[in-house]
C-alpha positions in Angstrom: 13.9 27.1 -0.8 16.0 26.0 -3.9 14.8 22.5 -4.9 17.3 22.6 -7.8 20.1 22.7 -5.4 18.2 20.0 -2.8 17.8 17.5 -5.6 21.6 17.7 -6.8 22.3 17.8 -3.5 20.6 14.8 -2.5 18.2 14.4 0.4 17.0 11.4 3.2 13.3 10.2 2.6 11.8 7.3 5.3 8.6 5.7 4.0 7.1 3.4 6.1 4.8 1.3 3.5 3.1 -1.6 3.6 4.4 -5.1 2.0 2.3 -5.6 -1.3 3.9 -8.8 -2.1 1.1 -11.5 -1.0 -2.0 -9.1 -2.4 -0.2 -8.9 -5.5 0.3 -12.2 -5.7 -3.0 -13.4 -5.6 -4.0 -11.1 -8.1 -5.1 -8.0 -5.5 -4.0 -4.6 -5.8 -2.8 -2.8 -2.8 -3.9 0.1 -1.2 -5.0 1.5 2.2 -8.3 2.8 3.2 -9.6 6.0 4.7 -7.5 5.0 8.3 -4.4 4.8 6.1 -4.7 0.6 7.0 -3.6 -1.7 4.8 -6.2 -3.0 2.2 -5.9 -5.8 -0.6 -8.4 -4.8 -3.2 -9.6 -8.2 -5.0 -12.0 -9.0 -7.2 -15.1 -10.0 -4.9 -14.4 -7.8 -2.3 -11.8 -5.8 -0.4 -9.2 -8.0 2.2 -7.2 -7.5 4.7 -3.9 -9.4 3.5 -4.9 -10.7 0.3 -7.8 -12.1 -2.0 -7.5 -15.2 -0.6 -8.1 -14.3 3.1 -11.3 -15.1 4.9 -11.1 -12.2 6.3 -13.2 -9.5 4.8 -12.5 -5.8 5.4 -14.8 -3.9 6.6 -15.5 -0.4 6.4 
């Protein structure tokens, strides 16, 4: 395969992520876990949405 040729060329790329937005926002960093779920890493513990959840995650 020439990847020089696919880059100049251009190619499609889907990504199905996760919205960051609220972990970030309360100071989280996002990130998933071994299952690829969803997890807001704060500072006391990790959550589901973000740090100030009551729900814990738990592995």
């Amino acid at each position: 395969m020439d990847y020089i040729e696919l880059l100049k060329n251009g190619f499609s790329l889907e990504w199905t992520g996760i919205n960051c937005v609220e972990c970030q926002l309360s100071i989280g960093r996002c990130g998933s876990d071994e299952n690829n779920d969803a997890v807001c890493f704060c500072p006391d513990r990790p959550h589901t949405k973000h740090c100030k959840d009551s729900e814990a995650k738990n592995d």
